[in-house]
Structure formats: C-alpha cells, structure tokens
N, C-alpha and C positions, 0 to 999 in steps of 0.2 A: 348484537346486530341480528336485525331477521329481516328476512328478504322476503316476500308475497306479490300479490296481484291482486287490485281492491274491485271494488265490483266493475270500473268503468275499463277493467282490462289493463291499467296504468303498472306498472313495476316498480314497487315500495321497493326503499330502506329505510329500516325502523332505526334510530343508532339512540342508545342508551348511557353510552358512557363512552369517553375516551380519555379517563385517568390513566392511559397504558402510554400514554405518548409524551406524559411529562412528570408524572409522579414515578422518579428513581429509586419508590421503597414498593412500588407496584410487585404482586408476589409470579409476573412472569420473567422467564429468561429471557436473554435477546434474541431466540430464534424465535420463542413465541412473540415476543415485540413485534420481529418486523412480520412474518406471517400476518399475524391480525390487520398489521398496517397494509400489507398489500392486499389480504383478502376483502379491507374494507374500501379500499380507492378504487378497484376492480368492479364493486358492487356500485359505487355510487355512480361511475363512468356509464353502466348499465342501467342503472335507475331513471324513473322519468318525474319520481317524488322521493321526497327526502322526509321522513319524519323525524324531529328531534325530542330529544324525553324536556328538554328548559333550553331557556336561552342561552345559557354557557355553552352547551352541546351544538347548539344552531353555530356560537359566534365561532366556534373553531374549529367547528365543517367548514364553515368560509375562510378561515384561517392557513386551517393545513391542509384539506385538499380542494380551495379554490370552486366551491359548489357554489350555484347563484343564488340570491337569498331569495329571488323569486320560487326554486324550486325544494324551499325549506318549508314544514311546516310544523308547528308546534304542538306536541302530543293534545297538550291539552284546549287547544283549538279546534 
C-alpha cells in the first residue's frame, strides 16, 4: 500500500496486493493480518482514488472493503 497526492491534490491509494486476506500459507501472523487489514480500510475511507496493480486487486477492493468501482483505477491505465 502507498498513500500520496497526485498533481490535482486528490489522496491516492496505491494497493498492490491483498494475498494477506485469503491465502492461510501468507508468511504474516494474525496481528499483522489484521493490522494491515485495518490500516488498509482506514486509508481507502480517506482516499478520493483507488489505484489497483490488475483486475483481481480492483475486484476485491470491491469485495472486502465495499470501494466504488467508479473510484478504482487500474495501474496500468
């Protein structure tokens, strides 16, 4: 995850990966599990854009924390 401000003044999150929220051979513990998971709901409640690394990443910011796909956008877009 990285957090910025792109030139129009707007509050990015970058999110790259969230294999930590269903893959059970993921090499964090459960306190880092949920940490990440709430430092990353946190950020996206604050964001005014959402950048996703692929589509998988896009469908399950929509998934698990309910982000509008209007304020998704695709890295490589």
């Amino acid at each position: 995850m990285k957090i910025y401000r792109d030139s129009d003044g707007n509050k990015v999150v970058e999110v790259n990966d969230l294999s930590f929220l269903s893959d059970r051979d993921h090499p964090y513990n459960w306190f880092q599990r949920h940490f990440h998971h709430f430092a990353l709901k946190v950020a996206l409640i604050w964001a005014d854009k959402v950048v996703a690394s692929d589509r998988t990443v896009a469908s399950d910011l929509v998934r698990y924390y309910f982000v509008p796909k209007e304020s998704i956008v695709l890295k490589d877009s």
